[in-house]
N, C-alpha and C positions, 0 to 999 in steps of 0.2 A: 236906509233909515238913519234920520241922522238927529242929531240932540244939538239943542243950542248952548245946555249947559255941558260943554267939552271937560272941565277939569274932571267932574266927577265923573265922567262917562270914557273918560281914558283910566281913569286908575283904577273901573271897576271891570273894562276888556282887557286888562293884566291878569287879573286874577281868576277871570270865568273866559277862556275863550267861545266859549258856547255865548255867551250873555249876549250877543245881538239877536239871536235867532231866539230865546226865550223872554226877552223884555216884553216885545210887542204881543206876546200871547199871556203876559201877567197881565199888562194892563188894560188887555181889552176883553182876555174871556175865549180869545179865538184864535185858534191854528190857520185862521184864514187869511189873504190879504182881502183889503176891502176891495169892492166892486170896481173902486175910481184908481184904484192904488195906492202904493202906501204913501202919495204926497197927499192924500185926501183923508189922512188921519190925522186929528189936532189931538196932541196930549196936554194937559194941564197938571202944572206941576205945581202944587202950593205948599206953605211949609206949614207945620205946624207946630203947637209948645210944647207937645209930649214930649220925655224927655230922651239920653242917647240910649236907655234901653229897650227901646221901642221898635220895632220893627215898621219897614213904609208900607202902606196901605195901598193896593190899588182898588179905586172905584170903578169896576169893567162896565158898568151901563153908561158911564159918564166920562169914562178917559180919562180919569182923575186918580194922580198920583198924591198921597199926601205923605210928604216927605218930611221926618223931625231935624231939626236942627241939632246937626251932629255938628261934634270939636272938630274934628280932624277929617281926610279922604279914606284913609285906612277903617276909620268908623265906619265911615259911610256906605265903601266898600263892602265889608264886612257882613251890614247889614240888608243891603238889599240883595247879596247870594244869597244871604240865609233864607231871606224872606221871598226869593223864587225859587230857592231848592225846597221852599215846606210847600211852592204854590202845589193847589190839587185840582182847579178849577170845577168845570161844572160834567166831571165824566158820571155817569151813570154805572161804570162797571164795579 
């Protein structure tokens, strides 16, 4: 699984070494790889105005990450552990 945007995607696998294996289940909803595999998943990353106290958003029916324009990597870091350590997804128990 590989990301095009590297800077922020190296200073955020310092901090979570788990964070490859939880990414793809933030943004899609799902423990599973897709049917074609995982080069058959398009993510969309868009940024958005909210500001750097916002946590990123992912849209799981759409693939869609909506990411705020943070100052720094450390921010940015910061907040998307935070915002896949509160993910709960869609469990029923």
């Amino acid at each position: 699984f590989v990301f095009s945007c590297s800077p922020w995607w190296e200073v955020t696998c310092l901090k979570c070494p788990t964070f490859p294996l939880l990414l793809p289940v933030f943004l899609t909803g799902s423990d599973r790889i897709p049917i074609y595999g995982m080069s058959s998943l398009r993510i969309i990353i868009q940024s958005t105005t909210s500001g750097e106290q916002y946590l990123p958003v992912a849209h799981t029916c759409y693939n869609l990450l909506d990411l705020p324009k943070y100052s720094s990597k450390e921010i940015l870091s910061a907040r998307l552990v935070q915002a896949i350590d509160h993910y709960e997804g869609f469990s029923l128990a």
